[in-house]
N, C-alpha and C positions, 0 to 999 in steps of 0.2 A: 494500923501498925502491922505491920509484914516481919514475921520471924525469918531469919536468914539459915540457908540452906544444914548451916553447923550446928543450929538448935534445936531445928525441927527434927521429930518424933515418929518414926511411922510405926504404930503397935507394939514399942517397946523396942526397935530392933533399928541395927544400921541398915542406912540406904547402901544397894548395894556399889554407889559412885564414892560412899566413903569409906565402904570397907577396900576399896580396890585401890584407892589411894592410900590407905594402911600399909599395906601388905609389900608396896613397893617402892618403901623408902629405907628400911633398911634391917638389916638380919639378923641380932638380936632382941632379946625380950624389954631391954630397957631403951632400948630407941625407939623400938616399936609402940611403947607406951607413951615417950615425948613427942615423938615426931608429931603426931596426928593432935596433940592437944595445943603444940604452939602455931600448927599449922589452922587451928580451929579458930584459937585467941586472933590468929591474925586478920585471916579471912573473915571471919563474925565481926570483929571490932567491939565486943561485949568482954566480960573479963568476969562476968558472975556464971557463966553457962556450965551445964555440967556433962561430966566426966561420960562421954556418952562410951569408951572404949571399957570404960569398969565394965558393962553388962553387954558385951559382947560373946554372943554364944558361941561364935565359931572361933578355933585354935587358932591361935596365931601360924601365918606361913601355908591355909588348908582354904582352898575352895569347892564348894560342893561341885559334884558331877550334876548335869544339867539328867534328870530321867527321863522316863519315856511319858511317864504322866505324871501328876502333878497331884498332892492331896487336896482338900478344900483350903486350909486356912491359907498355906503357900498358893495359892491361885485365887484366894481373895486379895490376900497385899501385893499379889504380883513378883512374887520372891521366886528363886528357885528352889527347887524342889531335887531331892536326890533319888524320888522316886519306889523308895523301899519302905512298908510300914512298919514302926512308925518311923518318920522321918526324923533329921536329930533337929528341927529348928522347934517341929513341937515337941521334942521329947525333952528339951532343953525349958520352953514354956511352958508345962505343965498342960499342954493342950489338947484333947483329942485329935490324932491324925486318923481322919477319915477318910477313904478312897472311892469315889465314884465308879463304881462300872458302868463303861461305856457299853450303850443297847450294840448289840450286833447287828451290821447290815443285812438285811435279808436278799443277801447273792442268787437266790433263784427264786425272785418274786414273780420275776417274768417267764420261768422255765415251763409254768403249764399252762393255769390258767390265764396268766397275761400276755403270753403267744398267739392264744388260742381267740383273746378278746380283740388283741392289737390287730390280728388278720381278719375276726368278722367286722371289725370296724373298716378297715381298707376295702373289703368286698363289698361294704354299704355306701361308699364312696364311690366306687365305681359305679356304685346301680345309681347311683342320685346322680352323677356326672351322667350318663348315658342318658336317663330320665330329661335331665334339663336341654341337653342337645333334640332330643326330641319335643321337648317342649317347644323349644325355640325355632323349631321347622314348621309345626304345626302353627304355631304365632302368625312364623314370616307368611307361610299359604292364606293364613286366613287374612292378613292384612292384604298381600296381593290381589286377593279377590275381590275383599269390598272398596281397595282404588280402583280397581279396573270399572265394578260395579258404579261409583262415584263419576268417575269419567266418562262411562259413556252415557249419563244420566246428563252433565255438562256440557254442550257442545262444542265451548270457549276453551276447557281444561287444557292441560297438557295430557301426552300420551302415557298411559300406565308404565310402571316401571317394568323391565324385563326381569321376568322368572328366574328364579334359581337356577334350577335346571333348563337347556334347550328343549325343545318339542319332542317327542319321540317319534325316533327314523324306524320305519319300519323296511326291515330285510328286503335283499332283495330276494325276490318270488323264486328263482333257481337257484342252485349252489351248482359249481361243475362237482359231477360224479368224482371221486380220486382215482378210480378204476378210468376214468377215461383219458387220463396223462399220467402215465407213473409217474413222470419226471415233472409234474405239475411244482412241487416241493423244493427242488436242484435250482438253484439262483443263475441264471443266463447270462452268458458273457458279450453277447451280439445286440445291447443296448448299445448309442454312440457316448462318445468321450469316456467310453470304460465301464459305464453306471450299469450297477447290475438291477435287473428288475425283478421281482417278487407279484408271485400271485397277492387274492387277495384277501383276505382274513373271513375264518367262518363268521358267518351271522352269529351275535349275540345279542341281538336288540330285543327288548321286551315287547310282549305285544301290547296294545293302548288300550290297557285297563287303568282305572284309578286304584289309589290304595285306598284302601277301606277293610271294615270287618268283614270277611267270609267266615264258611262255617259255621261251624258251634261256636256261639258266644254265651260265656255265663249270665246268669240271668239279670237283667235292668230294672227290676221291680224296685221299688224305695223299703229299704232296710226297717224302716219305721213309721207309724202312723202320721212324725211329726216332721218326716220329709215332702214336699209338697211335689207336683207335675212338673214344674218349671225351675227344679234345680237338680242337680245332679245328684244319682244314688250315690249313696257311702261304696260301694262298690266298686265305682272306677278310682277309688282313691287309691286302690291295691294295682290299679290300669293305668296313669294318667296320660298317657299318650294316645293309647287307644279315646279314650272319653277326647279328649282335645283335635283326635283322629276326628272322631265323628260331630266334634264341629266345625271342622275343616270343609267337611263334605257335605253339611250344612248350612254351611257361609256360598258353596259355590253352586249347589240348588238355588239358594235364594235369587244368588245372581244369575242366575241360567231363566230363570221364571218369568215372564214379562212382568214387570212395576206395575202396570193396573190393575191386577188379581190382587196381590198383594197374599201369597198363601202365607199359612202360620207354619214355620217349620218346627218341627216334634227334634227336642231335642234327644230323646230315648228313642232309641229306632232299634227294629231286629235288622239280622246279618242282611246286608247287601243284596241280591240277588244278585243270583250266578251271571255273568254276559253271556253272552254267543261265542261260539268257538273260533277264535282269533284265525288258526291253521286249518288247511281244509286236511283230509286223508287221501292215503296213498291211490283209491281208489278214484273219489271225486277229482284227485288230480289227473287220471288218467296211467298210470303208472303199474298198478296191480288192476285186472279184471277181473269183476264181479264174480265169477265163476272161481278162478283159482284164491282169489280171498277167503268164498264162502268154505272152499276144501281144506286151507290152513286154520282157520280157525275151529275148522272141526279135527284139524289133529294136534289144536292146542288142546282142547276140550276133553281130548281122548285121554291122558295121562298129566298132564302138566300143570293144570289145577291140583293134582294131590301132593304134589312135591310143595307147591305154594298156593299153601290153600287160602287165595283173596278172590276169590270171587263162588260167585252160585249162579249154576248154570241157569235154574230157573229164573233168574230175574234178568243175570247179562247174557242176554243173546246177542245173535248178528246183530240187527238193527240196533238193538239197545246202547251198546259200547260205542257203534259208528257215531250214533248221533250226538253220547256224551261226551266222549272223550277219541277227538282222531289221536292225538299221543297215545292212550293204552293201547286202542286199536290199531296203530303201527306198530308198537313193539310185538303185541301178541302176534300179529304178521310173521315179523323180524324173529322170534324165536320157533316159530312154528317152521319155518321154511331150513333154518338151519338144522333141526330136527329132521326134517324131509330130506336133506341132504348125506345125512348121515355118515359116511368117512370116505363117501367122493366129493368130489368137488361143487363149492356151492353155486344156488342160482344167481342170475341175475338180480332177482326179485327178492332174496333177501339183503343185498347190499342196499335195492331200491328202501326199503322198510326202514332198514336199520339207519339210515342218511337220514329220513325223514324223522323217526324215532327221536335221534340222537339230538336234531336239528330244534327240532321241537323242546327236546332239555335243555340247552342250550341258554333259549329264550327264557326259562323259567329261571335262571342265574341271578337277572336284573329286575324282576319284576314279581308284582305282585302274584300270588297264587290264590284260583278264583272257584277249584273246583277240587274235590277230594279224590276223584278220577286221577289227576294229574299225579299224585302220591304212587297209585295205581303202577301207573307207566315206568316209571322210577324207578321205584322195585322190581318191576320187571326187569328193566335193563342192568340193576345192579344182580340178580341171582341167578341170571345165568353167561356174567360176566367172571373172567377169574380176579379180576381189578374191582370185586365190589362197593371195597371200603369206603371212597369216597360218593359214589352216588347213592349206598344206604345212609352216610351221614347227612346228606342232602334232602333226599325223601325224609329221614328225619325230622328237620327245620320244617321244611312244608306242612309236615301234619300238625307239626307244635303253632304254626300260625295258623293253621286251620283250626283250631281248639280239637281236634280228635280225640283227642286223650283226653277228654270229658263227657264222652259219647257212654261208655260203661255208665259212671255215674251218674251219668242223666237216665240211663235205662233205672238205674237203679231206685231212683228217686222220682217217685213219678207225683209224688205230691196231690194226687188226687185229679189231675188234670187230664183231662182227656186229649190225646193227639189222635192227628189225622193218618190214613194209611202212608201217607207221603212223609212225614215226619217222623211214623216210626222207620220208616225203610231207610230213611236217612243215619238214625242212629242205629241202627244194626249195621246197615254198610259202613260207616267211619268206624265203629267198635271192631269189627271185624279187620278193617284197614291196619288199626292202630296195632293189636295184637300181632297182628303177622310182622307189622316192622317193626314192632319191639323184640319180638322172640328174633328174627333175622340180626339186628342191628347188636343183639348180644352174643349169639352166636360168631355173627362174627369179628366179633372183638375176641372169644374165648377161643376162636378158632386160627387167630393172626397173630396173638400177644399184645393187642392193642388194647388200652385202657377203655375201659366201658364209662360210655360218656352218659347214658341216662339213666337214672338211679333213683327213677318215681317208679314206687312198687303201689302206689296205691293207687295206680291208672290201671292196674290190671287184679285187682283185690277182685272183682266179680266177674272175672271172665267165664266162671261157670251159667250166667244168668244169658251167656247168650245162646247156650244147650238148650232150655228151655222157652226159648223165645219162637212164635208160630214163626216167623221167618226165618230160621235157623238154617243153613247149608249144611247138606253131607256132610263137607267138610270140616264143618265147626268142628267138630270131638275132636280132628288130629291138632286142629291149632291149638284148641285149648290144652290139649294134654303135653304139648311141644312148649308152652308158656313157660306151664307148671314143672317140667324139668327142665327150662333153662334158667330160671328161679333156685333150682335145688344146686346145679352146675355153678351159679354164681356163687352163692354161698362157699361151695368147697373151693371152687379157684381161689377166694379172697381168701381163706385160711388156709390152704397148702403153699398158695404161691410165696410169701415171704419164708418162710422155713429153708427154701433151694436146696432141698432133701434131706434136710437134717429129719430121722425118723428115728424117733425116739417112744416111749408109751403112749403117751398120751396123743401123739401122731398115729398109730395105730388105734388107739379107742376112738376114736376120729372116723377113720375109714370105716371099719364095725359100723358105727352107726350111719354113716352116708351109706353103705353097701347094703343097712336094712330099710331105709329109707328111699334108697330108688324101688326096691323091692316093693315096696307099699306102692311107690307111682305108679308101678305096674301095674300092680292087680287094681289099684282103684279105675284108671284110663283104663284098662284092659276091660274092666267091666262095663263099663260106656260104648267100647266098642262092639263087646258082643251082644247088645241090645239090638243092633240092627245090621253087623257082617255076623258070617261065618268065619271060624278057625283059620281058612285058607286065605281071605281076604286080603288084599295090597297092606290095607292100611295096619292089620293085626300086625302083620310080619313084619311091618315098617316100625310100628312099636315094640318086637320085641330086638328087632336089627337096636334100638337107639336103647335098650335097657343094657346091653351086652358090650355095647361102644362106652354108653356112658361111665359102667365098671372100669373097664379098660383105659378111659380118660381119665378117671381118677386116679389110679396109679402112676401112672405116667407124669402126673401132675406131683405127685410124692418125690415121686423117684427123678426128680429132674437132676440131672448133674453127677448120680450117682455111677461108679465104675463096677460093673459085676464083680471083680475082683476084689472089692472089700465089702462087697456086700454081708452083712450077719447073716444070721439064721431068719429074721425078721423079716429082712428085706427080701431075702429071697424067698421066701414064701409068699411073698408080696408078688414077683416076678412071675411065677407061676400062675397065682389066681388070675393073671394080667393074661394071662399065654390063657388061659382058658376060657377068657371071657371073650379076646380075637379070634379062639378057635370058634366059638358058638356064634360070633356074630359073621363070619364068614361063612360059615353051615346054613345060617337062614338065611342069606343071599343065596347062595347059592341051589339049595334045593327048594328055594321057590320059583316053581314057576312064572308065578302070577310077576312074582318081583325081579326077576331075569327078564322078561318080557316089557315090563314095565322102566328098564334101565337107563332107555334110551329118550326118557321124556327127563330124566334126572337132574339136576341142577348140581354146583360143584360142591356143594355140603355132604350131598348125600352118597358124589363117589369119592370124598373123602372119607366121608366112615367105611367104605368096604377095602380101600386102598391101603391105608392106614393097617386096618386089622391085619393086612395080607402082609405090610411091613415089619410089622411088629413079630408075627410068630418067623420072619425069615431070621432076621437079628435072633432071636430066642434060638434058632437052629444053628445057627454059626454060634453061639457060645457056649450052647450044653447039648452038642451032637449024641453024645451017647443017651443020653434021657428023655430025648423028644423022638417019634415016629418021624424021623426023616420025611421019607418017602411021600404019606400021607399028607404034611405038608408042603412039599413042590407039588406035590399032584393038584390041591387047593390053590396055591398060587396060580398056578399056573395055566389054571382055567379063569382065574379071574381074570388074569390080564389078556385072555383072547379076547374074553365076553367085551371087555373097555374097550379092546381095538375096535371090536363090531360095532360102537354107538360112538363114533371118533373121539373116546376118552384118551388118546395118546399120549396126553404129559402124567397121567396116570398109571397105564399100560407099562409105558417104557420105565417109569422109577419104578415099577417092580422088576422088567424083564432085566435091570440092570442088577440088582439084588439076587436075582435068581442066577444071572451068570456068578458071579463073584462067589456064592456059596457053593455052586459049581465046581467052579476052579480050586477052590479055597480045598474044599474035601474032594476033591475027585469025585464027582456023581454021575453018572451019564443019565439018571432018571430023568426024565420030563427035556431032555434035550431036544432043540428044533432042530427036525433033517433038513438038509442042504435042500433037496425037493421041494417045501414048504416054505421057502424064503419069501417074503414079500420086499416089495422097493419100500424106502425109507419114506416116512409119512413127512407132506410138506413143511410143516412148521417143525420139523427136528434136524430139518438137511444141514441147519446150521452148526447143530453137536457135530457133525460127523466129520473127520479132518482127515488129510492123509498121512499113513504112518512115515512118510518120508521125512512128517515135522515135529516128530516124537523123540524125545532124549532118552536113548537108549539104556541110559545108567539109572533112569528111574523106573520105579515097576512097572509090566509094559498093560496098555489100556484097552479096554474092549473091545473084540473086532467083529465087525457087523455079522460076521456068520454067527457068534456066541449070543448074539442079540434076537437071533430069527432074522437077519435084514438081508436082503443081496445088494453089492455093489454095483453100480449102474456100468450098463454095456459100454464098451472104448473103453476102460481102465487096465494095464498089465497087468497080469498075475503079481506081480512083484509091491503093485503100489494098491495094498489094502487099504480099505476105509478101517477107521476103529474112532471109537468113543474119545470126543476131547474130555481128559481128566476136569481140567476146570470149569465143565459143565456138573458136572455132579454137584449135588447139595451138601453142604458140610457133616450134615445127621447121616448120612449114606454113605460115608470116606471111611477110609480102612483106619482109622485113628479116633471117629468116632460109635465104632460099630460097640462097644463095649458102655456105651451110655443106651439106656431104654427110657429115659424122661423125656417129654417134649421139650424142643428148643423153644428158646425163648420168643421168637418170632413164630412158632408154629408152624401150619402148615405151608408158611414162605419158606423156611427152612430143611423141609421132608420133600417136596415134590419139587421136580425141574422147573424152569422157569422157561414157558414153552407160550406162543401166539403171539397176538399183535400188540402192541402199548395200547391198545383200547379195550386191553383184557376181549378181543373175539378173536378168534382163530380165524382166518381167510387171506385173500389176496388185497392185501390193502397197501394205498401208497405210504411210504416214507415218512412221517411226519414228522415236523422239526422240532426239537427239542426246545423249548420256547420257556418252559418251568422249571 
């Protein structure tokens, strides 16, 4: 039996379908009391039911407001609720009205730690995504090998399927010189039906090496007693590509091997041995004579080793390099002869080098890398190029396939094992490799504004053990003490750099202690070196040249963005210790001997430290003329930038000689002026700065004219039509708008010095090359 809608009871109270029918049937108190109970009688068809309107809580003619939340017992019957405690349906029922608090969402769950989880998760993604595409090369190789192996075991089979990859094309043996067609680059119009023709692309072909482990490979020994010979260490599970690498390469032994030996192949094998050298050198090709070879390489020998100290003369000699490595032993060629050349014009025989040099990098783009030499050559071509960025990031790659950067550690850990004289000279040579492009590859990121890509400090944790090691090079103490403060240099970039000169206390207790702290790198390095030079030594002065920059960088790194004109008391006492640190590190250049001498073997790091200083106290002089020794510094400038003319530093030379005019001009000086007498012709690679003033806009401030610069104008031009400095050559750090900033720009030293040479970062007569990137 079903009770009908007019009888039924829900917890003592109307539904609210019958109170809404109440309510709107009619407007006073005694209709409102008939209506609904004849309308009940009718609809029920029962005639004993009772009076459900007598215990009606709510006022005749009043419906509650719906709230915003609801107590418990109205969201048990599903009633509405008005939202306020207590509510009247239970203040009416004698009932507790109880209010739930809703939990609050927690809106920055993800704000630290689940940002931080959500991105190491996607980065683990990516490594397993990459991992499985390696997996699955290694698979398809190793499957190709043993059909092919299968196949020709069958005589009936069908033929093996073709390779992934085609075969590798090996170069052709010449490239044309570019020096032997300028216009080689210029697209020709005397093809028929219109069709222009194009040379033809540099070699990039790798040379036919396999991939495999070279190098240092960490150790293959089984992790535990209850790993057996014939399965794989716990170790390449942290590798698996590599471990799948080397069964790759022993699936295609096996097939290489004739079938009736039947050898056992070892599945834990040491590194690969090295091939034979794919390239021959400049010399065996005929190109460079033995005689003028042996001459460059002894005026590499002579200074250019201390600037980049990778190598030891006792071990790499002539023959030794030849034999290893013709790339390093091209490039060393290629920088020795430009050296030789010095600010005339180059030889034939260093474009010869430098082709094959380059030619030779080239091929290492696509291909395996098989020898630690080749890192070698790399770095070469990248430190005494002004474009090095991308070919230290390169040489980088290479040593990290090469394991280098476990070569320290392996010194370290010797475990009790005895190696042979070959093995240790191996890890002191990659240890020594690794160090020099690590300290280079951070330099110059702290020296360009570019984000420092390697950030393994525990590859160079023992770089002092290679001091002590009987194989140790001269050179070692300057590397490692060059490590050891571009360690200290990172540090302070990563905490000055985001501040963008806000200097405040604790920015100054900051500097305090980096400023006692290079102090300490000094005299510790300092003491290593006076073990075995004297006071006067290259490499002392070169250390105390980099204690006196380093101060100076630090500031600069502070003060970046800052305008001297609202400098505090703070900062500009900041300004000054900055001005004193450029003065001292320009003093030791310059009154050493040994290091004025030594100038011309430099590479562009190190005449950016004396350039720089010379820049820095010129600005200092154009904004607090009355408080600085004028005089004293044009006189310093202005020896510095003859000395850089004399070792063809000219995009060096001239951003100061254009500093020096302008401060000139600026106060009226006539000190350190070039007489008209002393003119020299304008150096090849800046003919392009110099425009005629006939295309100069008169209403703008007018622009340097080659007499103010030291330069003469070239014979056949009127008196009338002077050469002067194009404005839009100058570098934004150098312009009268931002001479009032002394921080480094953001891009560094692309931003402070002209933009001078060939797109392959070398100075010379090179053709045209087409803009292809």
């Amino acid at each position: 039996m079903s009770l009908s809608p007019a009888t039924s009871v829900s917890n003592g109270f109307d539904s609210p379908n019958k109170r809404r029918r109440t309510t709107s049937l009619s407007t006073n108190g005694a209709s409102n009391t008939a209506s609904p109970m004849a309308r009940t009688n009718t609809d029920g068809g029962a005639s004993g039911s009772m009076n459900v309107d007598s215990h009606d809580p709510q006022p005749h003619g009043h419906i509650p407001k719906r709230g915003a939340r609801a107590c418990t017992n109205c969201r048990r019957g599903k009633n509405r609720c008005e939202g306020e405690s207590p509510c009247r349906r239970c203040q009416l029922s004698g009932q507790p009205c109880i209010f739930e608090k809703p939990e609050k969402k927690n809106v920055q769950a993800l704000s630290n730690a689940g940002i931080e989880r959500l991105s190491r998760l996607e980065g683990q993604y990516m490594v397993l995504q990459s991992h499985m595409l390696g997996l699955q090369h290694s698979m398809d190789r190793i499957l190709t090998t043993l059909q092919a192996n299968q196949a020709a075991q069958s005589p009936g089979s069908l033929p093996p399927p073709s390779p992934m990859y085609p075969p590798t094309v090996r170069a052709p043996a010449h490239f044309p010189s570019p020096r032997e067609d300028m216009d080689m680059y210029s697209p020709t119009n005397d093809a028929p039906h219109g069709q222009r023709s194009f040379p033809p692309l540099p070699g990039f072909a790798p040379p036919p090496h396999k991939y495999a482990t070279y190098g240092i490979v960490p150790s293959t020994a089984p992790s535990s007693d209850d790993e057996s010979e014939d399965t794989l260490p716990r170790a390449t599970l942290n590798a698996p590509i590599e471990a799948l690498q080397g069964l790759a390469n022993a699936a295609a032994e096996a097939a290489a091997a004739p079938s009736a030996s039947s050898p056992r192949v070892k599945k834990r094998k040491r590194a690969e041995p090295t091939p034979r050298n794919a390239f021959p050198h400049v010399v065996e090709k005929g190109l460079v004579s033995d005689a003028e070879a042996r001459e460059l390489f002894h005026i590499f020998f002579s200074g250019c080793h201390l600037f980049i100290p990778l190598f030891d003369p006792a071990y790499d000699t002539y023959e030794s390099i030849m034999e290893r490595s013709p790339w390093t032993f091209d490039a060393i060629l290629a920088v020795a002869s430009k050296i030789k050349g010095g600010s005339g014009p180059l030889s034939e025989t260093f474009y010869r080098c430098l082709d094959e040099a380059q030619g030779i990098a080239r091929s290492s783009l696509f291909g395996p890398v098989v020898r630690k030499e080749a890192v070698q050559g790399m770095l070469l071509l990248a430190a005494w190029s002004t474009n090095g960025w991308l070919p230290s990031g390169h040489a980088m790659r290479m040593a990290l396939d090469l394991g280098l950067h476990r070569a320290l550690e392996k010194l370290a850990d010797g475990n009790g094992k005895q190696r042979t004289d070959e093995e240790e000279r191996n890890l002191v040579v990659s240890a020594r490799i690794w160090l020099c492009l690590y300290w280079f590859d951070h330099q110059m990121s702290l020296g360009t504004g570019r984000p420092i890509v390697l950030r393994e400090e525990s590859s160079i944790k023992h770089s002092r053990l290679l001091l002590a090691h009987p194989m140790a090079s001269p050179t070692d103490v300057r590397l490692v003490s060059q490590v050891e403060l571009i360690a200290q240099k990172t540090q302070i970039y990563e905490t000055l750099s985001p501040l963008n000169g806000q200097v405040n206390h604790n920015t100054l207790a900051f500097i305090r202690r980096a400023n006692k702290a290079l102090d300490k790198w000094w005299s510790d390095c300092d003491e290593l070196h006076r073990q075995t030079m004297d006071e006067e030594s290259l490499l002392r002065k070169m250390l105390v040249c980099e204690l006196h920059y380093a101060k100076l960088w630090l500031v600069c790194v502070a003060l970046r963005g800052v305008s001297w004109d609202k400098m505090p008391f703070e900062q500009r006492e900041l300004a000054f210790q900055a001005k004193d640190a450029a003065s001292n590190c320009l003093s030791t250049f310059l009154n050493s001997s040994a290091f004025r001498a030594a100038l011309r073997y430099a590479v562009h790091d190190t005449l950016v430290t004396a350039s720089f200083s010379g820049l820095f106290l010129l600005k200092m002089a154009n904004l607090f003329p009355t408080e600085l020794d004028l005089p004293a510094i044009v006189v310093q400038v202005e020896q510095l930038s003859q000395l850089l003319s004399e070792v063809a530093a000219e995009r060096y030379a001239l951003t100061l000689g254009i500093m020096l005019a302008n401060l000139r001009r600026k106060l009226g000086l006539t000190i350190g002026a070039p007489p008209l007498s002393a003119a020299v012709p304008v150096p090849a690679s800046a003919e392009s700065m110099f425009v005629s003033s006939n295309f100069i806009d008169p209403t703008m401030p007018q622009p340097f004219t080659m007499e103010e610069l030291g330069f003469s104008w070239p014979a056949g031009n009127g008196p009338t039509d002077r050469g002067v400095f194009s404005p839009s050559a100058i570098p934004p750090w150098l312009r009268e708008q931002s001479l009032t900033d002394l921080g480094l720009p953001v891009n560094g030293s692309d931003g402070i010095f002209l933009q001078m040479g060939n797109a392959n970062g070398w100075s010379g007569d090179f053709a045209p090359m087409p803009e292809a990137w």
